[in-house]
N, C-alpha and C positions, 0 to 999 in steps of 0.2 A: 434391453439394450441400453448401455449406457453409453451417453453422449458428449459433447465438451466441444463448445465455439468462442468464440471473440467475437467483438463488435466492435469496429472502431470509433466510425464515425457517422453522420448524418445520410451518407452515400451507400455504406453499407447497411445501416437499422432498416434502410425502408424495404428492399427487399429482403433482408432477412424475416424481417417482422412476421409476416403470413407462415414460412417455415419455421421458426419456433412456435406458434399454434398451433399449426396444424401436427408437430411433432410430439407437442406437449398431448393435444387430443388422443393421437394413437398409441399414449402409454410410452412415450419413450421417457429414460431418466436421463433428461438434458438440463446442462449447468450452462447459462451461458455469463460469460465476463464480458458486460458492458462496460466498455471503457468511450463512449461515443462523449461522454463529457470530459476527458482529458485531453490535453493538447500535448502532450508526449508519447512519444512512443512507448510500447512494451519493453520491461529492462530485460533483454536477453539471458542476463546472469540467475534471473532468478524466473522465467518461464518453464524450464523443466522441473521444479519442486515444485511449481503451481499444479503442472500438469500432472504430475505422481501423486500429487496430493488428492486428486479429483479421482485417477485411478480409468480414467473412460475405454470403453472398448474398442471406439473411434473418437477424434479429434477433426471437426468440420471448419478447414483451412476454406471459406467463400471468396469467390472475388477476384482481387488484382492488385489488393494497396503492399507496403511494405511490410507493415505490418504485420500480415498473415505470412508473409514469407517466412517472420522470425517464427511464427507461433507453429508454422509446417514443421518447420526444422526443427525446431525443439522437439515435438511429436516424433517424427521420424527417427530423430538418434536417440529416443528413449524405446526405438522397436514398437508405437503405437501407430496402426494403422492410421492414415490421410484421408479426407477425404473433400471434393475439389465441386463447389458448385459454379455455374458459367464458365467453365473451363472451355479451352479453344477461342475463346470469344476475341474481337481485335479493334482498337479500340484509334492509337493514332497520338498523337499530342502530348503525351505523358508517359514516366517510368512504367506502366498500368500493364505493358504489354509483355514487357521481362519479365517482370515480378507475378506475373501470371502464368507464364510459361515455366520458371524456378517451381514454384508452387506443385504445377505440375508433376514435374519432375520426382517431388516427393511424394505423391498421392498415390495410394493403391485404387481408389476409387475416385472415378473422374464423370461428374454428370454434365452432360450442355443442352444448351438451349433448345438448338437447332441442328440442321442436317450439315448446314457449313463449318457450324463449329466442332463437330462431332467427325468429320473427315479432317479436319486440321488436327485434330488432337488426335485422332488414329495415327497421323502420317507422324506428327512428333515425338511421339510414344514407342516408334519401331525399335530403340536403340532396347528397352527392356524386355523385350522379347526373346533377344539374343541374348539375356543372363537369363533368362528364364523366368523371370519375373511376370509373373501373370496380373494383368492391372482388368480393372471392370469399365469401359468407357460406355454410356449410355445417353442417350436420349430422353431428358425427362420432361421440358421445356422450360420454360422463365415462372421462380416462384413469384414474384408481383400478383402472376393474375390470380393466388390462391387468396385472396383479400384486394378488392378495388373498391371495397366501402370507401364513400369518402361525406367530406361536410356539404351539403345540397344550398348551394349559396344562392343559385336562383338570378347570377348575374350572369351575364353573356355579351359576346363581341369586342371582348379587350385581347391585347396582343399580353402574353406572358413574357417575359425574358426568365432566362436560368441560364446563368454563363458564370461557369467555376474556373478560377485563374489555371490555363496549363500548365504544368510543370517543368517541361520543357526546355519554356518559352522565358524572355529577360521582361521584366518591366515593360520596358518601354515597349516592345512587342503586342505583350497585355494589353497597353494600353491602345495602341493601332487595332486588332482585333476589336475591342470596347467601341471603338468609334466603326467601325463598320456597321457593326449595330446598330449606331442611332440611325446610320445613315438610311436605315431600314424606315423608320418612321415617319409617317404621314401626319398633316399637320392637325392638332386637335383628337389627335387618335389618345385612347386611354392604352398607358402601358405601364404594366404593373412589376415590377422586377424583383424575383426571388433575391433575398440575400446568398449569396452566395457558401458554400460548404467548412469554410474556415481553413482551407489550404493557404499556403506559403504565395504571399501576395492579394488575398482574399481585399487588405485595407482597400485597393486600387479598384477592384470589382466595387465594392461599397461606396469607396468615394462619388463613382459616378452613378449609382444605384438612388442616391437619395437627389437627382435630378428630376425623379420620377416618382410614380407610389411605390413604395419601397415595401414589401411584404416582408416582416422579421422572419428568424427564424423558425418556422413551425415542424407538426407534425407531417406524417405522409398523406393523412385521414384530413386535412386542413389541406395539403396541397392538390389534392386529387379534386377537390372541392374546385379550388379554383383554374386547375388546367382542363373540367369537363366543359365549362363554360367558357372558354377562350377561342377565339376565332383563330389563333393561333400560335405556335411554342417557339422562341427565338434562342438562341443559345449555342450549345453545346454541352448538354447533359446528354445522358443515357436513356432519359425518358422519353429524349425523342423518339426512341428506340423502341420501345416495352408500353410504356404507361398511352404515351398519345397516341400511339395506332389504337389501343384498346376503345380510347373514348373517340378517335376518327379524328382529329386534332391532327391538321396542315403543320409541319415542319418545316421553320429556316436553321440551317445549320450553319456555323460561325464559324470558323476559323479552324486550326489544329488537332484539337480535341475533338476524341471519336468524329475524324472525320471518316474511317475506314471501319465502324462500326456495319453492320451487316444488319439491317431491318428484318426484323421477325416476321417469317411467313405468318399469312393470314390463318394456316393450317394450324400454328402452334399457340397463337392467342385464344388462350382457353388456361379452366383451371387444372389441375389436377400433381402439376411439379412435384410437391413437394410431399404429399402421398407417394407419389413415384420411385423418390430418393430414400423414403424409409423403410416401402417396402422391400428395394434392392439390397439396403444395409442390414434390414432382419435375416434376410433370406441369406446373403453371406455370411454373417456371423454364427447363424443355424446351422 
């Protein structure tokens, strides 16, 4: 089976990450285009001779950014099967929830996390039934937990922050949410705050980030590190989602952003995802 993803950015590498290993482990021939170091989008004009050029059986549209909208759609009107991982999912505060749903839209194959997102994408999905259109919607759960290695830092009892500017939202907005935050803080408390994802107003999260210890940019294997040993996750990520129930990590949630995100049953924190998802794409393309 040949395969074919994108990667944009810092939001999407970490959970892809574990799904290309464990992809690469079971023989699959995956090409992926890391563009996580670009600050531009994909040029639309020339995404379908990338994607001829690679020639894949499937093209693996992850996610929810814009991005992968373009790269669905290019896939899709070259006649190459879609395929949609956290699909259903609902998120809040961002373009994240359209451009997940469009996405949809073009995917023959639609995995999600869980039982809620997987009746949301049933029920969204009814219009292709009626052309006859046979799509694959399954359950495989969240690839994160197929790799939770992380760096064993050995420090404990600090509050993390991770707050990515919404999309949404105006400045000035951003910056009201930003200060809700501190208002969080206790005095002489250690808080350490991720840099934020390098989205559109990102300077603003930064500006007020270097008030604090400031954690650069790092990897997932470096952040996991430091949010097993946190007394607790402040933000508005997705981790608060996936990654901190894993390590049992208390969530304060902020503002806009994934505030209608859906907490992972206890049932599905485990590994197995992303085995799940190849073995379904073998077994169809068989």
């Amino acid at each position: 089976m040949k395969l074919m993803m994108y990667v944009h950015n810092r939001s999407e590498a970490g959970p892809a990450a574990p799904f290309i290993e464990v992809a690469r482990m079971m023989g699959v021939e995956l090409t992926v285009c890391d563009r996580s170091s670009f600050t531009e989008r994909p040029d639309p004009a020339i995404l379908p001779d990338t994607i001829k050029q690679e020639a894949p059986d499937v093209v693996m549209a992850p996610f929810d950014r814009h991005e992968q909208v373009l790269v669905a759609d290019a896939a899709y009107h070259l006649g190459i099967p879609v395929a949609q991982m956290f699909a259903g999912d609902l998120a809040g505060g961002a373009y994240d929830d359209a451009d997940r749903f469009v996405i949809s839209n073009y995917a023959t194959y639609l995995f999600c996390a869980d039982y809620a997102q997987y009746h949301r994408t049933v029920s969204s999905q009814k219009w292709a039934a009626e052309i006859h259109w046979k799509k694959r919607i399954e359950i495989v759960g969240a690839t994160h937990y197929d790799n939770m290695d992380h760096e064993h830092r050995g420090e404990t009892g600090h509050t993390l922050v991770l707050y990515n500017p919404p999309s949404t939202l105006s400045r000035g907005e951003i910056v009201n949410e930003i200060y809700d935050i501190k208002e969080l803080f206790e005095k002489d408390e250690r808080v350490l705050w991720v840099a934020p994802n390098g989205d559109r107003n990102s300077d603003i999260v930064e500006e007020h980030a270097k008030e604090f210890e400031m954690l650069p940019k790092m990897s997932r294997y470096e952040f996991l590190g430091w949010l097993k040993g946190a007394k607790r996750l402040v933000g508005n990520s997705s981790s608060a989602y996936y990654e901190a129930p894993y390590f049992e990590v208390p969530i304060v949630q902020v503002g806009v952003r994934n505030k209608y995100r859906e907490p992972i049953s206890n049932f599905m924190i485990r590994s197995g995802a992303s085995r799940n998802i190849i073995e379904v794409l073998k077994e169809e393309l068989e």
